[in-house]
C-alpha positions as CSV (number, residue, x, y, z in Angstrom):
1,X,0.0,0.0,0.0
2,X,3.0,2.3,0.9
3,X,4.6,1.6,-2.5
4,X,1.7,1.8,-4.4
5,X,1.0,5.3,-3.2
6,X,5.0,6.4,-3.4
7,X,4.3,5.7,-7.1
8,X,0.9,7.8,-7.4
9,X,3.2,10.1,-5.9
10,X,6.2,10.0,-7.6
11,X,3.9,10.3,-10.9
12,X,2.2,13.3,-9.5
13,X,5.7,14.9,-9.2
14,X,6.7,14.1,-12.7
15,X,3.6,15.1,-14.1
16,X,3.8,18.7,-12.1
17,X,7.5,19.0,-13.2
18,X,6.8,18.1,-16.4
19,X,4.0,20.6,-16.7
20,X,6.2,23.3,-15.2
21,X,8.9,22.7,-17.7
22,X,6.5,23.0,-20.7
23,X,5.4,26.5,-18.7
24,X,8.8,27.9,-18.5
25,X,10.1,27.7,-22.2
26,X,6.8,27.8,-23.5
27,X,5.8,31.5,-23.3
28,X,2.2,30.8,-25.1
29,X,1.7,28.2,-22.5
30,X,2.6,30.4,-19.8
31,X,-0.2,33.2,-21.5
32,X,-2.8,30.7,-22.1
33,X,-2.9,29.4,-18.3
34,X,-2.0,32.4,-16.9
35,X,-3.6,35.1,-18.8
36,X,-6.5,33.5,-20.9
37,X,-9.9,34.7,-19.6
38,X,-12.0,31.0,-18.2
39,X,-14.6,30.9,-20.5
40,X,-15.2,32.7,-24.5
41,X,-16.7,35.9,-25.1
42,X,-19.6,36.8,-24.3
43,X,-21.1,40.1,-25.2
44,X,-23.9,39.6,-22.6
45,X,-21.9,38.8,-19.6
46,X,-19.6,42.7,-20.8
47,X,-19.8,45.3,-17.9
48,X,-21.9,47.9,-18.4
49,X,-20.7,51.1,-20.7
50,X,-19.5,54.3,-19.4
51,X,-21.9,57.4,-19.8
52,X,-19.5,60.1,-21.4
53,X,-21.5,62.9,-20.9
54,X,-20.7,62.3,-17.2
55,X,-17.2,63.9,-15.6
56,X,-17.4,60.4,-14.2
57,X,-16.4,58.5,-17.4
58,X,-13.4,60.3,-17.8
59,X,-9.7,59.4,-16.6
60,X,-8.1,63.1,-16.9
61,X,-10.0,66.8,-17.9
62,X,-8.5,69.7,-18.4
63,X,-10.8,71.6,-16.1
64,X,-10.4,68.9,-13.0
65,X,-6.9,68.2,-10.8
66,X,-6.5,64.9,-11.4
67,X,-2.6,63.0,-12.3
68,X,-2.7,64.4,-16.1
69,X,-1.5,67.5,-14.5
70,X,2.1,66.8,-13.5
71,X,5.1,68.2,-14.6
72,X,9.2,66.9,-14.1
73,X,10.7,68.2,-10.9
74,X,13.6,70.8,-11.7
75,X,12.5,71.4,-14.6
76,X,10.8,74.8,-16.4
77,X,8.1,72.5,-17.7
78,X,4.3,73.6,-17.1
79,X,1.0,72.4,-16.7
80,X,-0.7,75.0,-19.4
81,X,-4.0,73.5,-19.6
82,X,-5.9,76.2,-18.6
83,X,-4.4,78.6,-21.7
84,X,-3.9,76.0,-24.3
85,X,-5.4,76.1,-27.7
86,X,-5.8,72.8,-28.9
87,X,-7.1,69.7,-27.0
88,X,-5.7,66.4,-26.8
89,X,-7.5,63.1,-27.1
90,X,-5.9,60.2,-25.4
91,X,-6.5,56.2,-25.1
92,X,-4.6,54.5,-22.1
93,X,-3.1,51.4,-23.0
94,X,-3.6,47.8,-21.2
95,X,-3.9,48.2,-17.5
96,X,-6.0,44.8,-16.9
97,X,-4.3,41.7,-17.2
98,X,-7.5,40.0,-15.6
99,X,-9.5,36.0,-16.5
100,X,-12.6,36.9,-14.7
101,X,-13.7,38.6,-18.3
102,X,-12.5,39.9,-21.7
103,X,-13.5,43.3,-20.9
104,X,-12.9,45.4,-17.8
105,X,-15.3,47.5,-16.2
106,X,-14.8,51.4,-17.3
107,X,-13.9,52.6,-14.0
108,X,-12.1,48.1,-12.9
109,X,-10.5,49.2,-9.2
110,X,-7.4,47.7,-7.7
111,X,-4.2,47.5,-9.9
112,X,-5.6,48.4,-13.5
113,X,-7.2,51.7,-12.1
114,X,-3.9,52.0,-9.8
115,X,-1.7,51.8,-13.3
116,X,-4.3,54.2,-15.0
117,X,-4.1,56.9,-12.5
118,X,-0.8,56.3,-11.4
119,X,1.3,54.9,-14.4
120,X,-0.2,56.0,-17.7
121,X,-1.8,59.6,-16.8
122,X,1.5,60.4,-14.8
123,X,4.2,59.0,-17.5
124,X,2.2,59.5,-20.5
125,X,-0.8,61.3,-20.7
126,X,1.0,63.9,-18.7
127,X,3.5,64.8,-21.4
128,X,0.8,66.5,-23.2
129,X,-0.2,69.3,-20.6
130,X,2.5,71.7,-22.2
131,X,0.7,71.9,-25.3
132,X,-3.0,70.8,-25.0
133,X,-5.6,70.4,-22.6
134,X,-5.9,66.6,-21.7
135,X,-9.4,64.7,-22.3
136,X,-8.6,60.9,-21.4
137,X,-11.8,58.6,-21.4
138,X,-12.4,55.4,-19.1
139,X,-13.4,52.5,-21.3
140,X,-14.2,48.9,-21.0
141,X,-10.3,47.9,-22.2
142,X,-9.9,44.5,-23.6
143,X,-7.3,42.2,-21.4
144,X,-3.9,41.9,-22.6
145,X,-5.0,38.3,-23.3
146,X,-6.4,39.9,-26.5
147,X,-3.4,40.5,-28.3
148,X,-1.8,37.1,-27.5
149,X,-4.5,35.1,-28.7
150,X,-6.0,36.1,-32.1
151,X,-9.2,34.6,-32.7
152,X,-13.1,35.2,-32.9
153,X,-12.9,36.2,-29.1
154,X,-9.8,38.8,-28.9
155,X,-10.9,40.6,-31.8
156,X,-14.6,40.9,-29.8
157,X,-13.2,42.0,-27.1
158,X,-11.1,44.2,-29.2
159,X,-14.0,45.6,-31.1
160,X,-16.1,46.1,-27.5
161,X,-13.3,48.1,-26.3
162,X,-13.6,50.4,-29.2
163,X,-17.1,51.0,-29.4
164,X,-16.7,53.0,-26.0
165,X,-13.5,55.2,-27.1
166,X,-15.6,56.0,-30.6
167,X,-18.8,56.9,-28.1
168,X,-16.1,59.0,-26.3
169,X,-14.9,60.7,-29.1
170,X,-18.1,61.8,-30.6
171,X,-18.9,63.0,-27.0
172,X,-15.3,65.0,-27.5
173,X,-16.0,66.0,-30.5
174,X,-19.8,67.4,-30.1
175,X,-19.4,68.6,-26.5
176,X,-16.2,68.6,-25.2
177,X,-13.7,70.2,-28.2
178,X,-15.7,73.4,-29.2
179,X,-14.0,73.3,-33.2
180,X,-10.9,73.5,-31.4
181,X,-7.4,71.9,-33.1
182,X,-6.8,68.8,-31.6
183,X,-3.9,66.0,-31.4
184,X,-5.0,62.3,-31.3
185,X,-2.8,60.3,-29.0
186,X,-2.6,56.9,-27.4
187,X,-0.1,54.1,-26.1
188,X,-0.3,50.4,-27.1
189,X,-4.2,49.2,-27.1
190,X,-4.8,52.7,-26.7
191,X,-2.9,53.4,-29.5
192,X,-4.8,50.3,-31.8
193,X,-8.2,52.0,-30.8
194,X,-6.7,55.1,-32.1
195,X,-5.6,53.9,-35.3
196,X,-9.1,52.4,-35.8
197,X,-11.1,55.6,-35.0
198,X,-8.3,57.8,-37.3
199,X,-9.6,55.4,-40.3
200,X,-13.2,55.4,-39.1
201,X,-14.3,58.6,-37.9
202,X,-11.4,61.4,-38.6
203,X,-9.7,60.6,-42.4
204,X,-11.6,61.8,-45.0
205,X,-14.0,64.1,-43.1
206,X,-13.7,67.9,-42.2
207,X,-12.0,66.9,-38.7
208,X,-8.7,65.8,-40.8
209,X,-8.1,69.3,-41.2
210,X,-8.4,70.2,-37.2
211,X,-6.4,67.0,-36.3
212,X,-2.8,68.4,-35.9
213,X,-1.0,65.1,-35.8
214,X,-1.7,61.4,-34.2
215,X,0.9,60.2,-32.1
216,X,-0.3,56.4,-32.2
217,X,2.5,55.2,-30.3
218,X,3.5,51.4,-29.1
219,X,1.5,49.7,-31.6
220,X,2.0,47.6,-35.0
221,X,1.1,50.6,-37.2
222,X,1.0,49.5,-40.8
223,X,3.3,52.8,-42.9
224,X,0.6,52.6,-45.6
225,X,-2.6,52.8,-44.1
226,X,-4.8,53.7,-47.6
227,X,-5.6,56.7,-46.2
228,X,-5.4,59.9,-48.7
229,X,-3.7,62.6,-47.3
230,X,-2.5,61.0,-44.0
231,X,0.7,59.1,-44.1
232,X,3.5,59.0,-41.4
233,X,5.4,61.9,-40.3
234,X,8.7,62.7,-41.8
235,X,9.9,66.0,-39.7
236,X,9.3,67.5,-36.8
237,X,6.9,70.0,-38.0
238,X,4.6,67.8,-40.4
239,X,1.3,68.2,-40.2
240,X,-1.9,66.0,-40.1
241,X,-0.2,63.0,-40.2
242,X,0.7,59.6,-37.9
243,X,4.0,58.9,-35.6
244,X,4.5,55.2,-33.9
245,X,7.7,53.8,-32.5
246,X,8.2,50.1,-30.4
247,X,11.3,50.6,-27.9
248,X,13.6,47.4,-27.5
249,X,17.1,46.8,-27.6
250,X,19.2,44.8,-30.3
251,X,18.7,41.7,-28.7
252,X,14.8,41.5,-28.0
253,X,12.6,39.1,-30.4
254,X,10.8,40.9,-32.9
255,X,8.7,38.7,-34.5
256,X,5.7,39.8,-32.1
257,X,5.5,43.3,-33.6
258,X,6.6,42.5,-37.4
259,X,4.6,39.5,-37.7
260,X,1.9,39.4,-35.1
261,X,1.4,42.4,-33.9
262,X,-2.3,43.1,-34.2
263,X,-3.3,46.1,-36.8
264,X,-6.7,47.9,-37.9
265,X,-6.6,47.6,-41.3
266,X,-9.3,47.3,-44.6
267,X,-12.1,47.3,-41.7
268,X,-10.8,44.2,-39.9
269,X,-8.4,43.3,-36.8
270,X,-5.7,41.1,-38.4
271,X,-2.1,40.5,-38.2
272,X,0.1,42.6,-39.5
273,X,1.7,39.8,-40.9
274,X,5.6,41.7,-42.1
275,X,3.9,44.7,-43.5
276,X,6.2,47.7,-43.2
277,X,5.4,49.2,-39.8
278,X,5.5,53.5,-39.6
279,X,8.9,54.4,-37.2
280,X,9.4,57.8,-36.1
281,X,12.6,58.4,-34.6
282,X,11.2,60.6,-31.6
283,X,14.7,62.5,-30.7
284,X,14.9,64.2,-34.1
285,X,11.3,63.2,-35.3
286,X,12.8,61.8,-38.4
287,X,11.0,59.2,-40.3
288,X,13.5,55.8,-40.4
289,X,16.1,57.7,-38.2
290,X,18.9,57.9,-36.0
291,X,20.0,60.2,-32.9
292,X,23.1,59.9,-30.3
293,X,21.6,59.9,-26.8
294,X,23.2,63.5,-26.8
295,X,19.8,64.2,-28.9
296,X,17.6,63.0,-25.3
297,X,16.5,65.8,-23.7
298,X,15.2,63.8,-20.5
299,X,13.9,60.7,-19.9
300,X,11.6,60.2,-17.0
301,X,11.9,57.1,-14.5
302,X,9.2,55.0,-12.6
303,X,9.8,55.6,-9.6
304,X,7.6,53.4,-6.6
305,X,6.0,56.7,-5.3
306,X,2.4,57.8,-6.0
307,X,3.3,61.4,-5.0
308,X,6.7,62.8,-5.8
309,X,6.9,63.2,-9.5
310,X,11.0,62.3,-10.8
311,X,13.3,64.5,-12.4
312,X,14.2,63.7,-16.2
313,X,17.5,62.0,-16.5
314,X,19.5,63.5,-20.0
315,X,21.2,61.2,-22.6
316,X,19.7,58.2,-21.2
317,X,20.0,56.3,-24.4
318,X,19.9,57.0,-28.4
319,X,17.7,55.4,-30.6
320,X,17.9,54.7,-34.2
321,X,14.9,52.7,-36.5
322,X,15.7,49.6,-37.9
323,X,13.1,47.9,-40.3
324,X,10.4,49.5,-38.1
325,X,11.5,48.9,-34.7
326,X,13.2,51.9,-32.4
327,X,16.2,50.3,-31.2
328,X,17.5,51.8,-27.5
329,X,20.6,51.4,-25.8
330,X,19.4,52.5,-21.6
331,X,22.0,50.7,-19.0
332,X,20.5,47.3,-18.1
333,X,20.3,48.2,-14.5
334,X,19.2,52.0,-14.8
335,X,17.5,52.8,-11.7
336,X,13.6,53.1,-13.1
337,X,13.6,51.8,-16.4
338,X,14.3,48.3,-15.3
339,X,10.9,47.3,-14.0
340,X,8.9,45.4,-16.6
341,X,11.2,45.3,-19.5
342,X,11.6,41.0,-20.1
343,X,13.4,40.0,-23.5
344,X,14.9,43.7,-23.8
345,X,11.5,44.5,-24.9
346,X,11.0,48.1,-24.1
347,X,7.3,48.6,-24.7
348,X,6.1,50.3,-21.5
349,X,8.7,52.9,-21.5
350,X,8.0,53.9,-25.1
351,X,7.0,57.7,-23.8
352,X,9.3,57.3,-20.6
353,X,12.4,57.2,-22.8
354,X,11.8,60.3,-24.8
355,X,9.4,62.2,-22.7
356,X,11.2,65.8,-22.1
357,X,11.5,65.0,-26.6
358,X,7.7,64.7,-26.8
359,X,7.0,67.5,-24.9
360,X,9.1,69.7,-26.6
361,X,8.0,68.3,-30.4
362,X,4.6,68.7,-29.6
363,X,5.2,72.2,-29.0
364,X,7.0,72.8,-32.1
365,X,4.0,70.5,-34.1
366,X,1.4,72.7,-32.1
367,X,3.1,76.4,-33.1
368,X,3.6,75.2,-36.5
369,X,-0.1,74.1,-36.8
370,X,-0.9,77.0,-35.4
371,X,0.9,79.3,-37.7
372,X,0.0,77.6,-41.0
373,X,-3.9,78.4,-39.6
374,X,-2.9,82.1,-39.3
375,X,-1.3,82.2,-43.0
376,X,-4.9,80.9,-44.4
377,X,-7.0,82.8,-42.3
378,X,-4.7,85.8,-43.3
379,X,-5.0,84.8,-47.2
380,X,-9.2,84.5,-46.5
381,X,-9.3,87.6,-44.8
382,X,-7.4,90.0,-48.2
């Protein structure tokens, strides 16, 4: 009896090694158990949708303290909201990593609202307060499960996520903007949604012409998305047109933006399967460029605090494009750009690294925008 249950033993322990081996060097193992949601979509099991004619639906206003409104320490930065004359709209990337569903609730507590308010409006939505006043909605965000996986369920969760950022546009848009200039702007599945609503309810419509640039950044951005008139940005001053870059260094795996990334493209979520992906070389804003890390005008660390804000740290790292990729050089052990970076994949430092760059570019896009509207109106008015 003793030996026989040794055995069912010793069989159990093989079996959970073996299973843990197949875990570790199988990373779409390790996503499937640990990430995939328990059971398939379900559109009548989704959370209920935001209201954005409420305050309440909305991450960051201009008109409201809230973490959108933070500026580097020692720094001559500011928070210029309250006199700016074009808007910002701005999709937060992936904050819930959760099984219980494919879709989050709008206003999901614990970690994905603690990385909303904390991580994204603080690191990336906040580089924008220089230039524009910030409008950042609260959706129901897909899990990051939805860009691992790429069936009939990720691209309905997808697809759910976007139908709330398009209602919180046209809420923007009719209620919120005023006919003001705006900049579209997003990071990773923020940054998808944007591409989607560029194609779907800005190209080829009057609001072109009022959309100064879209900084879709972190995503697998096709170059050529068949739109007339909007293409990527080549210099730092072009106008009405798309910037993207994907930080990692020369030794991550690359397959997962140039190959599977998921796109928006010809009305359908799809791979984007080794179609050229836009690059914009955010130290010189050059299309397919190069810069020394002499060209970084601050980077900006996570730091573990929810209420000092870090100084920007200059010449962290270069960056040069490389058949669509950004590839950065940071120190492997530089104190607050270490944390989430597996595989040299930089992804969730895509603003950090370049964020005193960004502010200042989007300056120089904004006056230049600004000044080719007084040429015209100048012209109209002879």
């Amino acid at each position: 009896m003793l030996r026989k249950s040794l055995t069912v033993l010793l069989g159990l322990v093989a079996i959970f090694a073996v299973g843990a081996g197949i875990l570790y060097f199988n990373k779409p193992a390790q996503y499937f158990v640990l990430l995939k949601p328990w059971s398939g979509f379900d559109p009548a099991k989704a959370p209920p949708a935001a209201d954005y004619a409420s305050d309440d639906a909305w991450a960051a206003l201009p008109e409201r303290n809230d973490k959108a409104d933070v500026v580097p320490a020692s720094s001559t930065a500011m928070d210029n909201q309250a006199h700016a004359d074009v808007d910002v709209f701005f999709i937060h990337p992936t904050t819930y990593y959760g099984k219980a569903g494919w879709n989050a609730r709008f206003d999901e507590p614990g970690f994905p609202m603690d990385r909303l308010e904390n991580g994204v409006l603080r690191y990336q939505a906040s580089a924008f307060n220089g230039c524009c006043r910030i409008f950042a909605p609260r959706y129901r965000q897909a899990t990051v499960y939805a860009f691992i996986g790429k069936g009939a369920d990720e691209h309905a969760a997808l697809d759910l996520a976007y139908r709330d950022v398009a209602q919180a546009f046209e809420n923007f848009i009719a209620e919120r903007n005023d006919g003001r200039p705006f900049i579209l702007a997003g990071h990773s599945q923020g940054a998808l949604h944007g591409s989607r609503l560029l194609q779907e309810k800005i190209a080829g419509t009057p609001l072109a012409d009022h959309m100064i640039a879209a900084y879709l950044i972190g995503s697998a951005l096709p170059a050529d998305l068949g739109l007339d008139g909007i293409a990527p940005c080549a210099a730092p001053t072009d106008l009405h047109c798309t910037l993207n870059w994907n930080s990692m260094n020369n030794a991550a795996p690359r397959a997962g933006w140039t190959q599977e990334g998921t796109t928006w493209i010809g009305g359908e979520y799809r791979m984007v399967g080794g179609a050229p992906i836009a690059c914009i070389n955010p130290l010189n804003w050059i299309a397919g460029g190069a810069a020394e890390a002499s060209e970084n005008l601050g980077s900006l660390p996570f730091t573990g605090s929810d209420k000092d804000f870090p100084a920007a740290r200059k010449e962290l790292t270069g960056a040069k494009c490389e058949n669509g990729m950004l590839i950065v050089s940071p120190p492997e052990d530089a104190e607050g750009f270490t944390y989430g970076v597996r595989t040299g994949d930089y992804h969730i430092y895509d603003y950090n690294l370049f964020y005193m760059n960004i502010r200042a570019n989007l300056e120089e896009r904004v006056a230049a925008f600004l000044a080719t509207r007084e040429r015209g109106q100048a012209r109209l008015d002879q």
